[in-house]
C-alpha positions in Angstrom: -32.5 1.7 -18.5 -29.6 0.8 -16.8 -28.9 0.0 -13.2 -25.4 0.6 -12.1 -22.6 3.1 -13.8 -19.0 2.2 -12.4 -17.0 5.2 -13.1 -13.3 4.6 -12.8 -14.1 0.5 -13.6 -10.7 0.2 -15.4 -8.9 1.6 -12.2 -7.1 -0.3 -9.7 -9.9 -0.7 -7.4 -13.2 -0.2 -9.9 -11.3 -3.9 -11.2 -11.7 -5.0 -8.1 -15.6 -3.7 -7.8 -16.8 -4.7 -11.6 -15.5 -8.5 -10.4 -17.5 -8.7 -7.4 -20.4 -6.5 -8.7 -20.5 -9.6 -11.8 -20.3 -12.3 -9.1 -22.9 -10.9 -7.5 -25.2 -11.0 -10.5 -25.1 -7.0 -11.7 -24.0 -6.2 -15.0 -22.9 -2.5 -14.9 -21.8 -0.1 -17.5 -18.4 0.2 -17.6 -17.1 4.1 -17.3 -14.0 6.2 -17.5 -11.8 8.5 -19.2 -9.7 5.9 -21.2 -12.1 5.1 -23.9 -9.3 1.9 -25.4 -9.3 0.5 -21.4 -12.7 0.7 -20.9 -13.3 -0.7 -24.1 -11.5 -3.8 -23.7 -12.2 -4.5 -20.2 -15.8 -4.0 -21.4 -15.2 -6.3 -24.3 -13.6 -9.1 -21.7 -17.2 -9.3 -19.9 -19.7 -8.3 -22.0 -20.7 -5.2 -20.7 -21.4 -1.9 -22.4 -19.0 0.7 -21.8 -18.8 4.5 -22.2 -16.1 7.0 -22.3 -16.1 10.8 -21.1 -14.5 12.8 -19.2 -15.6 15.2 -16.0 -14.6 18.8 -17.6 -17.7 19.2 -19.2 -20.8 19.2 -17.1 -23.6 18.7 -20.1 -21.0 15.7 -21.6 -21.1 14.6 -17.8 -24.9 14.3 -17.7 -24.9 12.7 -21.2 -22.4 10.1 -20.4 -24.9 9.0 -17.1 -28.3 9.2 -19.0 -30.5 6.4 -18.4 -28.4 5.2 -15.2 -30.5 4.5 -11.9 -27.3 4.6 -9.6 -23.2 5.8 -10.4 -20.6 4.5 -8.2 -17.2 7.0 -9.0 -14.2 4.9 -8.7 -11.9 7.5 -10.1 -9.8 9.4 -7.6 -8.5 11.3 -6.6 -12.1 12.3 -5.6 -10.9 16.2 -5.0 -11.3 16.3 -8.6 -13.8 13.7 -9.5 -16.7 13.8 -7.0 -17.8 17.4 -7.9 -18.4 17.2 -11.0 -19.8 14.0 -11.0 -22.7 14.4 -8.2 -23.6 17.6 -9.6 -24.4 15.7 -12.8 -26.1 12.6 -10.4 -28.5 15.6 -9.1 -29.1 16.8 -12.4 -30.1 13.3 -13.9 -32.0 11.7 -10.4 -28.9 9.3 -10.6 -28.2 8.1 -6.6 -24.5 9.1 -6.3 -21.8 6.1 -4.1 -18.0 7.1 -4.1 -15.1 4.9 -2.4 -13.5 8.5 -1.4 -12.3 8.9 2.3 -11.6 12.4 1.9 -13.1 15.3 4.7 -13.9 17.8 2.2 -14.8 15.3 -0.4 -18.1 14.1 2.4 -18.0 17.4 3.6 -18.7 18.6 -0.5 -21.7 15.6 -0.2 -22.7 16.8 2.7 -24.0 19.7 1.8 -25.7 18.9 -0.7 -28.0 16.5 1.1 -31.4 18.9 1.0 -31.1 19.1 -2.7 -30.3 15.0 -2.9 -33.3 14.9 -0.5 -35.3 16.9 -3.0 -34.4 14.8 -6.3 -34.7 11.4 -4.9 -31.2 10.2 -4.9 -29.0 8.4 -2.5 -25.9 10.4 -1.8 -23.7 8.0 -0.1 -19.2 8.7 -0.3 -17.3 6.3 1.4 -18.5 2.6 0.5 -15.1 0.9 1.0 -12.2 0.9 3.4 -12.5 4.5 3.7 -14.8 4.6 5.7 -17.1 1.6 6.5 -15.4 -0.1 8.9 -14.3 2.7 11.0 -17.8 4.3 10.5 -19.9 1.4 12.0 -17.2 0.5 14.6 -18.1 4.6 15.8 -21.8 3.7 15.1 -21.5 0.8 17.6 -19.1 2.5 19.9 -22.2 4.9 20.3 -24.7 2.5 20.9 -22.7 1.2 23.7 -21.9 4.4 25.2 -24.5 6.5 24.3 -23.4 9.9 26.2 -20.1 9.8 24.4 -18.0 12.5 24.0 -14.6 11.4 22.5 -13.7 9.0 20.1 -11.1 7.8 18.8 -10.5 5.5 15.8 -7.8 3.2 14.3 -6.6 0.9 11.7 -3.7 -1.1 10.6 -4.1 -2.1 6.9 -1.4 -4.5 5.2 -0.6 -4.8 1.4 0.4 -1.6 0.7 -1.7 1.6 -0.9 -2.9 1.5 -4.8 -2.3 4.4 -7.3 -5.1 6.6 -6.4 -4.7 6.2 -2.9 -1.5 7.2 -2.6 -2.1 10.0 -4.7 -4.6 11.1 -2.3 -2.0 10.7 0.3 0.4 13.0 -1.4 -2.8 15.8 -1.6 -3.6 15.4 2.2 0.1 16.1 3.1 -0.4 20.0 2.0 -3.3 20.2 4.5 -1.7 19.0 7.2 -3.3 17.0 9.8 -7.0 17.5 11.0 -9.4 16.6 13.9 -12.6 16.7 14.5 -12.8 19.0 18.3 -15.8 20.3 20.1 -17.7 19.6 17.0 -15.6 21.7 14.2 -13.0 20.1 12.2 -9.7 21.5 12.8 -6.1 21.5 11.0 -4.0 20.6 13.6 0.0 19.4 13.0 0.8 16.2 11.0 1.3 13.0 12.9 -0.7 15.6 16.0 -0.7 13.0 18.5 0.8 9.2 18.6 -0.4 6.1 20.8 -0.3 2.4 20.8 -2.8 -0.1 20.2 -3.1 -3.4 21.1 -3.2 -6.2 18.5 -2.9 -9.7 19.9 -1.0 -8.9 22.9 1.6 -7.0 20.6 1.4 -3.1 20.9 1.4 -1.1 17.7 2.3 2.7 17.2 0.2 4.9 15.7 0.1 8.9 14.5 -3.1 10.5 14.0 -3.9 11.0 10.1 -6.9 13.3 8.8 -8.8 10.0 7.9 -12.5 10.4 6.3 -14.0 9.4 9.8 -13.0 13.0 11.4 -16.1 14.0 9.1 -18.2 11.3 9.3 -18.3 9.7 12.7 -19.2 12.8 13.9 -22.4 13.1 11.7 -23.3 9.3 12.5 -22.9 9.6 16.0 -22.8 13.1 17.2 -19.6 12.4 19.3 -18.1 16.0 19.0 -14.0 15.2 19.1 -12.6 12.7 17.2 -9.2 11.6 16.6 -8.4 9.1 13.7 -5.0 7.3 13.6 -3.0 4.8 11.3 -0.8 2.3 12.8 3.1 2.6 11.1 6.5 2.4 12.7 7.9 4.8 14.9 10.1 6.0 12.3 7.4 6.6 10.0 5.9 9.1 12.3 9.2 10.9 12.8 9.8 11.0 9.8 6.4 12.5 8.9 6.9 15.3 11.7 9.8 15.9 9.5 7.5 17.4 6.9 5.7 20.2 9.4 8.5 22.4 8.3 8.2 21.5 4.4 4.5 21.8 4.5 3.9 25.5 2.5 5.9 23.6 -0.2 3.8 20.3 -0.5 1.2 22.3 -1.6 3.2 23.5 -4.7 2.0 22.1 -7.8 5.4 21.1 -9.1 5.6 19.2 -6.2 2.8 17.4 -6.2 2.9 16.9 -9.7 6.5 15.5 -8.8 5.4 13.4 -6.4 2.3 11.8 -8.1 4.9 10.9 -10.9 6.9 8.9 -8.8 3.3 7.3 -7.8 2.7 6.2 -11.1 6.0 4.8 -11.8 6.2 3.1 -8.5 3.4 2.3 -6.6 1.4 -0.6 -9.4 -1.2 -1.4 -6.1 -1.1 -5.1 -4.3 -0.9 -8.1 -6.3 -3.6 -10.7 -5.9 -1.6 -12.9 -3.4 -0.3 -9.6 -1.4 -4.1 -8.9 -1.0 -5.2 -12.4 0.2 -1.6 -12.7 2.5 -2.6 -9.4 4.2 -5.6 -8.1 6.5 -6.7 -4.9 8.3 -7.8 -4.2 11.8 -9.7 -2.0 13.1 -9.7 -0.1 17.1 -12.2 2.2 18.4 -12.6 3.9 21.6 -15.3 5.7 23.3 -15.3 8.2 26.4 -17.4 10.1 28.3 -17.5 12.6 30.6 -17.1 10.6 33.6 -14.3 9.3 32.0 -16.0 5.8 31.1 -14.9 3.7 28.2 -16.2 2.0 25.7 -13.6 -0.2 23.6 -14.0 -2.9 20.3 -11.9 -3.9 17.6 -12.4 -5.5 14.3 -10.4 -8.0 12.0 -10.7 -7.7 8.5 -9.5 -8.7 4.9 -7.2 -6.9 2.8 -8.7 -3.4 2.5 -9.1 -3.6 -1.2 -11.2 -6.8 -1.1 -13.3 -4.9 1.9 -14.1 -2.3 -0.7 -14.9 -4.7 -3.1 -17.6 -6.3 -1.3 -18.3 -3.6 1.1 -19.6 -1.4 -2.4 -21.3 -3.7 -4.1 -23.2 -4.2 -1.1 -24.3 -0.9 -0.4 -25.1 -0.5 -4.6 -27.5 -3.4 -3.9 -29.4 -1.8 -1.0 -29.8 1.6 -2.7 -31.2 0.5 -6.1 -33.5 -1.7 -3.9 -35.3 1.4 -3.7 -36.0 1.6 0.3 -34.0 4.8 0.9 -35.2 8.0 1.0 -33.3 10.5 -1.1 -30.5 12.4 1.0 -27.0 12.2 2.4 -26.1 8.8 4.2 -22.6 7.5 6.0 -22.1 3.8 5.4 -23.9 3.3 9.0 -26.6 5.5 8.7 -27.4 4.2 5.5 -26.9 0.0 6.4 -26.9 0.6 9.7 -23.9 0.2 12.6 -23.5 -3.6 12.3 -23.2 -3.8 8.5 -19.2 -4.2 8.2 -20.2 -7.9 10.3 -22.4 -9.2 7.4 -19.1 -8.4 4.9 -17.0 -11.3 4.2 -14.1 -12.4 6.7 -14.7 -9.5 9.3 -15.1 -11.0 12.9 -15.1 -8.4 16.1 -13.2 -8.4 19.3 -14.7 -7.0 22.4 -12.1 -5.3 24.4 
């Protein structure tokens, strides 16, 4: 019996995650849709590989048999979790995804009594999206326990891959959201826009829906949560600029337009853009008596995050120690876990 299914290995990031997962001593089965990629990139490491695709749930459960634990690196995750987890509950598989998509946790979520009753893990958002803004809200909380806002930041360098970007596009036709007395809300894109402070240089910032408007809130109970992404001041008039295109984004000419252009130019970091680049991290706390509770974090190149950030959380669930159910990153390795991962160092502000 196999340990550890990568679905989506021969994608930009599952690359990333089969290299780390073999330097770390696992030895997955290599998954995906392209049976000649997978094949070969199989063949390069000596690793079994299978190919199938997620239209078909009985070929779905078939193509996991005999796996303890699947992490889906195949986005965009709207399409792919789905299908996938229902086949994870079918087969007692624990279910890990690298998503940061609301209604992708949302979907996972809700299915954590039936997780709970099978046995399995159900854990989204093992890289980037979300671990290090989902423990920096886990120790935000711990610091200010009687919190009642957040709000949550990053800055990430190198540029997007292929399936993140894609996700992007998707995103754009729901408009912005936020997580406000409790409920997640569509509000407008680019809502709200701040600085932060990085080094004694401000940054600007426009609130994004980011995976953390769903997640902090189920990690820490903080009932409004605002998540934003540092770019230019053009950027985020320029993306106020879309509120009055955004019936058409949804259209699927123009999405299917837009991913195109995706695919033709958007190839992912190179190795040196990824070890030239870093990420950081803000978060801020407030209660009602209007005290604060403020950290950052520094991190590596968001792509080598998820690398080791995943394989890390695939080690602690086939360990066995979990109880079957829906987990955040924090709940599941607990708010000070992004610290163990290489090259991540916190600021106290």
């Amino acid at each position: 019996m196999s340990e550890l299914l990568i679905y989506g290995s021969n994608g930009y990031t599952g690359q990333l995650i089969v290299a780390e997962a073999l330097r770390q001593g696992l030895r997955p089965v290599l998954a995906g849709r392209n049976r000649d990629a997978v094949d070969a990139q199989a063949r390069e490491f000596g690793l079994d590989a299978r190919a199938f695709a997620l239209d078909d749930p009985d070929v779905i459960v078939r193509g996991i048999a005999g796996v303890h634990l699947v992490l889906n690196c195949a986005g965009p995750f709207s399409q792919t979790a789905a299908p996938m987890l229902e086949a994870c509950l079918a087969n007692h598989a624990h279910y890990l995804d690298i998503t940061g998509e609301i209604d992708v946790f949302a979907l996972c979520h809700r299915a954590h009594d039936r997780a709970k009753e099978a046995g399995i893990v159900v854990a989204p958002g093992t890289g980037f999206d979300v671990v290090p803004t989902d423990c920096t809200a886990a120790m935000l909380k711990r610091k200010l326990p009687g919190a009642t806002h957040l709000v949550l930041a990053f800055e990430a360098g190198g540029g997007p891959s292929p399936g993140t970007a894609k996700t992007s596009v998707e995103g754009l036709a729901k408009g912005g959201r936020a997580r406000i007395g409790g409920d997640v809300v569509e509000v407008p894109l680019a809502w709200k826009s701040r600085t932060f402070d990085r080094d004694g240089v401000p940054r600007s910032a426009m609130t994004i829906p980011w995976g953390d408007v769903y997640t902090a809130y189920v990690s820490t109970g903080i009932p409004n949560v605002e998540t934003y992404m540092a770019v230019p001041p053009s950027t985020i008039a320029h993306v106020r600029r879309l509120r009055w295109f955004k019936p058409l984004l949804g259209l699927g000419f123009v999405q299917s337009f837009m991913k195109k252009r995706i695919d033709a130019n958007t190839p992912g970091p190179s190795a040196s853009r990824r070890e030239e680049t870093d990420c950081r991290v803000w978060g801020e706390a407030r209660n009602a008596r209007g005290e604060v509770a403020a950290l950052s974090l520094s991190a590596p190149n968001g792509y080598a995050l998820t690398a080791t950030a995943s394989v890390g959380m695939v080690r602690a669930v086939l360990a066995g120690t979990r109880p079957g159910g829906f987990y955040t990153p924090s709940m599941l390795m607990g708010a000070d876990y992004v610290l163990s991962l290489p090259g991540v160092t916190l600021h106290s502000a």
